[in-house]
PAZAVEX-465715 format. One record per atom (N, C-alpha, C): x, y, z; residue in one letter. Coordinates in steps of 0.02 Angstrom, whole numbers, plus 32768, in hexadecimal, padded with zeros to 4 digits. Atoms other than C-alpha are relative to their C-alpha. Example, Ala and Ser with C-alpha at 12.3 -4.5 7.8 and 13.67 -1.06 7.14 Angstrom:
2
802D7FC58000A 82677F1F8186A 802D803C8000A 7FD67FC57FFDS 82AC7FCB8165S 7FD980378025S 
***
This chain:
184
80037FF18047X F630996A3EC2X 7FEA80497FF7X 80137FC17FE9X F6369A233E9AX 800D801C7FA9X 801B7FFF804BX F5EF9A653DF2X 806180307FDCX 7FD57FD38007X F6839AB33D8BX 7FE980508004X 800F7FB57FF0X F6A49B743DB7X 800B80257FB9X 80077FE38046X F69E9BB03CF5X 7FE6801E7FF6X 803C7FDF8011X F6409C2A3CACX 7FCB7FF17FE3X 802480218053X F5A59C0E3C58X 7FDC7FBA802FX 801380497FFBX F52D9B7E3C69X 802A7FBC7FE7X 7FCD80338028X F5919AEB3C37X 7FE17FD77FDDX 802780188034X F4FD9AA43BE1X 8008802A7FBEX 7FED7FD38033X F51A9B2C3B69X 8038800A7FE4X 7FBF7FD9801BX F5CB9B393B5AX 802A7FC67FFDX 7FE2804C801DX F6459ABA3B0BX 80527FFC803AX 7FD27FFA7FBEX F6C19AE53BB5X 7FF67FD48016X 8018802B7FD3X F6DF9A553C0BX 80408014803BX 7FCD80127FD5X F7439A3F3CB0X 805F7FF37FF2X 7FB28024801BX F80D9A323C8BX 801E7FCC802CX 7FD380387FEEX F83799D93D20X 7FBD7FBE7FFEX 803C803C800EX F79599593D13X 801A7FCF7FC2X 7FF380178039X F7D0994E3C64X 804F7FD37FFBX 7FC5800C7FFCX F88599233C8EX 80107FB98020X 800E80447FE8X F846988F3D02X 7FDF7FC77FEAX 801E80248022X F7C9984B3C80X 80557FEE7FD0X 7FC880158021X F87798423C08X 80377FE4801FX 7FC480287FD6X F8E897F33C8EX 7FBB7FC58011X 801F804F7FFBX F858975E3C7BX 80007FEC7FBFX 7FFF8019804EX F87B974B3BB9X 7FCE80297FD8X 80407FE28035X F7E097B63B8DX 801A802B7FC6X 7FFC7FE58031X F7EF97FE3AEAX 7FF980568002X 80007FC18014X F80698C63AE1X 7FA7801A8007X 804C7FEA8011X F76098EA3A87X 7FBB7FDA8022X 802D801F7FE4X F6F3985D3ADAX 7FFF80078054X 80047FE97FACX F71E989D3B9EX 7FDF803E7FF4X 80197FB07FEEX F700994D3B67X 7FBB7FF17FF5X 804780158014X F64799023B12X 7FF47FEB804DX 801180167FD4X F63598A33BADX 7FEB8042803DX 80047FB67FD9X F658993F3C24X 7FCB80147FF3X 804D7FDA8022X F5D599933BBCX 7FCA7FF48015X 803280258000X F562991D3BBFX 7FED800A8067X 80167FFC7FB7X F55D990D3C8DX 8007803F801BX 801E7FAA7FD5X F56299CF3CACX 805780148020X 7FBB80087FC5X F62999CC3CF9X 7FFD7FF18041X 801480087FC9X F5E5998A3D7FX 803E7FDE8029X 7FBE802B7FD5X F68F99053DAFX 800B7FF27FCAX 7FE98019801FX F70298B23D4FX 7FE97FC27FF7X 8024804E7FD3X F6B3980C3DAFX 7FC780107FC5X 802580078017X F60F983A3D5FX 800D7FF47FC5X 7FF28006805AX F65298553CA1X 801C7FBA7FE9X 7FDD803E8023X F6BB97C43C9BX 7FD67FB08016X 804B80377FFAX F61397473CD0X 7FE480047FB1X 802B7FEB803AX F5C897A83C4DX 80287FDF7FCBX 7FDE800A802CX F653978A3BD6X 7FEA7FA17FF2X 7FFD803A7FFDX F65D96C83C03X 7FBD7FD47FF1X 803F801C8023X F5A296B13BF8X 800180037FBCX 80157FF78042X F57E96FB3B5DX 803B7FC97FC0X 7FE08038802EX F616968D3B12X 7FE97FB0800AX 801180597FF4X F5C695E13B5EX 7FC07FFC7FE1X 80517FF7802DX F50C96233B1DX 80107FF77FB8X 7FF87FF28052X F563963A3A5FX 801A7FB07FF5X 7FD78043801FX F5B995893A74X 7FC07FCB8006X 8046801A7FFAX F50395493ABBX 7FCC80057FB4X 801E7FED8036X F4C3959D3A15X 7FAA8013800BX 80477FDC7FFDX F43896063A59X 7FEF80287FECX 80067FC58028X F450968339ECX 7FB9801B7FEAX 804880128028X F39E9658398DX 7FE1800F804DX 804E7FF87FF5X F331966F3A1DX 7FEF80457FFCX 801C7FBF8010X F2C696EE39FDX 7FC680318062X 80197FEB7FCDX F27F975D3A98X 7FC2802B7FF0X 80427FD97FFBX F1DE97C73ABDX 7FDE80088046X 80237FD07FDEX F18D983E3B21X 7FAD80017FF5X 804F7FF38014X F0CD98223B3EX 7FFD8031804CX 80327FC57FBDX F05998A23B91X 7FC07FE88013X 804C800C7FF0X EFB998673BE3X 7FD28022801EX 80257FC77FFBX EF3D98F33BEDX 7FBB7FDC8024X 802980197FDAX EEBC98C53C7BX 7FBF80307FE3X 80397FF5802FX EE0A98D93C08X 7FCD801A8048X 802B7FDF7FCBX EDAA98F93CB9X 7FFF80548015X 7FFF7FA57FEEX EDE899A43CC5X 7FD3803C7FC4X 800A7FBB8035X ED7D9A4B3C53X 804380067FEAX 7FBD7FCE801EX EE209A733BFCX 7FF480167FC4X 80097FE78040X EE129ADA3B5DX 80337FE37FC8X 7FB98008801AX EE8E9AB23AD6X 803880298020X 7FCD7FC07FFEX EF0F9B4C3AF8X 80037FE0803DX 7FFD80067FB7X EF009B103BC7X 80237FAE8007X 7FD480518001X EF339A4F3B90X 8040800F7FE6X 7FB780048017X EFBE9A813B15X 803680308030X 7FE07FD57FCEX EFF69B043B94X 800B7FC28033X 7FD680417FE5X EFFC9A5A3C17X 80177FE98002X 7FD180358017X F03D99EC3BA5X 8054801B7FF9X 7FCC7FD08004X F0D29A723B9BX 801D80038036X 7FEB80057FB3X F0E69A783C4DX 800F7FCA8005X 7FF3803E7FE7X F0F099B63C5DX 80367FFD7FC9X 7FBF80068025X F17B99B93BDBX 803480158013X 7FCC7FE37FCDX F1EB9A2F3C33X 800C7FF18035X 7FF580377FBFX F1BC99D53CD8X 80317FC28003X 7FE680378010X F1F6992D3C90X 8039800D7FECX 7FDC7FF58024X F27799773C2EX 80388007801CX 7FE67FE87FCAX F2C399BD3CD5X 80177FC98020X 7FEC804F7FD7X F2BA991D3D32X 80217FDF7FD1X 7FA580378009X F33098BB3CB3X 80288021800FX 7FD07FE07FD8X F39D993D3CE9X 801E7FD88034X 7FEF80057FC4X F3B498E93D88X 802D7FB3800AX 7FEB8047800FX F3E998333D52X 8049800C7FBBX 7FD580048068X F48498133CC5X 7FE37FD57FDFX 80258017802CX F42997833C8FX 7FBD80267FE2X 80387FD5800EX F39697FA3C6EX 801880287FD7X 7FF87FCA801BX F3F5987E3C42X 80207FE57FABX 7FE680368059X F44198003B99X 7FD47FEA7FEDX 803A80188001X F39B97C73B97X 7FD0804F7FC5X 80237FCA8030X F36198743B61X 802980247FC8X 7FD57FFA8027X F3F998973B03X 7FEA7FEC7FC3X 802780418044X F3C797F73A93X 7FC780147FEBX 80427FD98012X F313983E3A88X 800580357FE9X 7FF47FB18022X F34C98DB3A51X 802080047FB0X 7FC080128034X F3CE989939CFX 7FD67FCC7FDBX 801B803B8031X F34A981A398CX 7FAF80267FECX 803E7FEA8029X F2B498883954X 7FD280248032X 80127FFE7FBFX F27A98BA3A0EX 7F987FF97FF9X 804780138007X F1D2986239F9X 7FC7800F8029X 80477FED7FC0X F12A98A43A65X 7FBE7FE77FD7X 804B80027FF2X F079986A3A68X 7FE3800D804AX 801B7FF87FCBX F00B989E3ABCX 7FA77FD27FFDX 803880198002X EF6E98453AF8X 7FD47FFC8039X 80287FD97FD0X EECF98313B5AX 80087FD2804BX 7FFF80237FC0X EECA97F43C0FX 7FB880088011X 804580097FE1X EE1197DB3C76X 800680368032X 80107FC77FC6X EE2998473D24X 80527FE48025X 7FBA80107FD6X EEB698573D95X 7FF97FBF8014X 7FDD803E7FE9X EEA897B03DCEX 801C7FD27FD0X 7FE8800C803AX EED097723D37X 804A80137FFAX 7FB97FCC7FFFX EF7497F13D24X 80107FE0803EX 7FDC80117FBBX EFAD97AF3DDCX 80157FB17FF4X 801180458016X EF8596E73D95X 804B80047FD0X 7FC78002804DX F000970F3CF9X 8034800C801FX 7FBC7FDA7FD9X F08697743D68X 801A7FC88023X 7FE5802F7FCEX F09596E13DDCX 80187FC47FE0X 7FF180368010X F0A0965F3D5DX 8042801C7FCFX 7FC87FDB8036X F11D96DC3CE7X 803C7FF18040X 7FC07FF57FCDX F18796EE3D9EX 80067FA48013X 7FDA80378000X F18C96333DB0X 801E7FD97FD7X 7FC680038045X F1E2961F3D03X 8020801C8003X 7FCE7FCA7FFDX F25E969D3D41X 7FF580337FCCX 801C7FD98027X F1FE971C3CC5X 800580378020X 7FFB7FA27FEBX F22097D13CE6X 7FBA802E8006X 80447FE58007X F17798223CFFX 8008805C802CX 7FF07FC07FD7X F15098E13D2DX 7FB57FF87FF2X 80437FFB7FEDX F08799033D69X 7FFB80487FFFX 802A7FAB7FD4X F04299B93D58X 7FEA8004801CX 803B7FDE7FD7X EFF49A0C3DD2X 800080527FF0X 80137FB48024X EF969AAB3DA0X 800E8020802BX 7FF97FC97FD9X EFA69B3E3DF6X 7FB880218010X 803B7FE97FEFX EEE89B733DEDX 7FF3803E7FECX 801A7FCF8007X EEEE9C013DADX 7FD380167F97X 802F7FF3804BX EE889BEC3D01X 7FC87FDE7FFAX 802380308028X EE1B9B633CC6X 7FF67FCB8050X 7FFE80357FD3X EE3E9AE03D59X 800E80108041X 7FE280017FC3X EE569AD23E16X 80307FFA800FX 7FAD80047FDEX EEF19AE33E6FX 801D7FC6800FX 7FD9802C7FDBX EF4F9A4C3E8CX 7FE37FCD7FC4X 8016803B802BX EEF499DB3E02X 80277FFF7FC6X 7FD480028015X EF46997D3DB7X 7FF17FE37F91X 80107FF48059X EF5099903CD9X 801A7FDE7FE6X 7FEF80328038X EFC399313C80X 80497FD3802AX 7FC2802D7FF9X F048989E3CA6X 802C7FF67FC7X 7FD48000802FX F0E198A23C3CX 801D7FB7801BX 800480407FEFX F12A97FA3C2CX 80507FF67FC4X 7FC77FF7803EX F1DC97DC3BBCX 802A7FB6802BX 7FD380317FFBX F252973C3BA7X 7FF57FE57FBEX 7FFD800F8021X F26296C83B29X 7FC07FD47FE9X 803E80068015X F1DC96AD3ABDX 7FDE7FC98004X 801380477FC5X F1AE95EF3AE4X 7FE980048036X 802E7FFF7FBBX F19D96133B82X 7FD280318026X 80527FDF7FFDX F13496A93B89X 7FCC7FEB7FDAX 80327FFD8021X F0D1966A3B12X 7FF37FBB8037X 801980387FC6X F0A795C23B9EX 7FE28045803DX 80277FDC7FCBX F06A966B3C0BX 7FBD801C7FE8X 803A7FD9800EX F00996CC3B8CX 7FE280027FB5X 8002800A8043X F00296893AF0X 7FB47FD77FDEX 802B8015800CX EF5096543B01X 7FCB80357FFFX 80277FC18000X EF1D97063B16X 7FE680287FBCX 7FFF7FEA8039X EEC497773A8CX 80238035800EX 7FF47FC68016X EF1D97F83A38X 7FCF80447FF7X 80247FDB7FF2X EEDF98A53A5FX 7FFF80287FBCX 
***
């Protein structure tokens, strides 16, 4: 699988693949819903888009339209952090997480949907890293997307400790991870 050679990010640019596109329409796909599809998975294959395509039409006939998604942050309360040093974390664990649906298509429609439905965040408090490691493990055995900061050390905190757990899927079931937590 070999990214298209186009100019331009192709997240940015409404270019898709012609021959990708030519193989999604010799399977019945619709014009405008291969080129969306394309889009949507980066031009990565034709293979990939037309999954994409076929899911997203069995999810609309499923009628999952309604669920609603969210992004929590869990800011480990054991650490000195100032305000400006948490929201600066919590910033980092958003781009972290944000990155990793990248890597999945169910993720990556996952954040699509979250984006396209109000892209919801709380943030709230956690106890000490063991806590943040407790949540991560039970978020990753719900197939929950999770990204963990680790600081860099050079301000407020030690090197390698770890600040906030980002946490995103559908809201039901993060809220069975962290929905017993206070709001910060």
């Amino acid at each position: 699988m070999e990214p298209s050679e186009q100019s331009g990010p192709q997240s940015d640019s409404q270019d898709v693949n012609p021959v990708f596109l030519q193989q999604l329409r010799e399977l019945d796909i619709p014009e405008e819903a291969a080129k969306q599809a394309l889009l949507h998975t980066r031009n990565v294959s034709a293979e990939e888009a037309a999954m994409y395509y076929f899911n997203k039409l069995e999810n609309e006939e499923e009628g999952d339209d309604d669920l609603m998604f969210k992004m929590v942050f869990v800011v480990n309360m054991d650490l000195a952090m100032g305000v400006g040093k948490v929201a600066a974390q919590v910033g980092h664990a958003a781009v972290g997480l944000y990155q990793a649906l990248q890597e999945k298509n169910s993720w990556r429609e996952m954040a699509w949907k979250w984006d396209h439905s109000g892209a919801k965040k709380v943030v709230v408090q956690g106890t000490n890293v063991a806590h943040l490691l407790e949540l991560q493990a039970l978020a990753m055995s719900l197939s929950l997307p999770t990204y963990l900061v680790q600081d860099a050390g050079l301000t407020q905190v030690e090197a390698g400790s770890r600040t906030v757990l980002a946490i995103m899927g559908e809201e039901e079931i993060v809220n069975n991870v962290t929905g017993s937590l206070k709001l910060l």
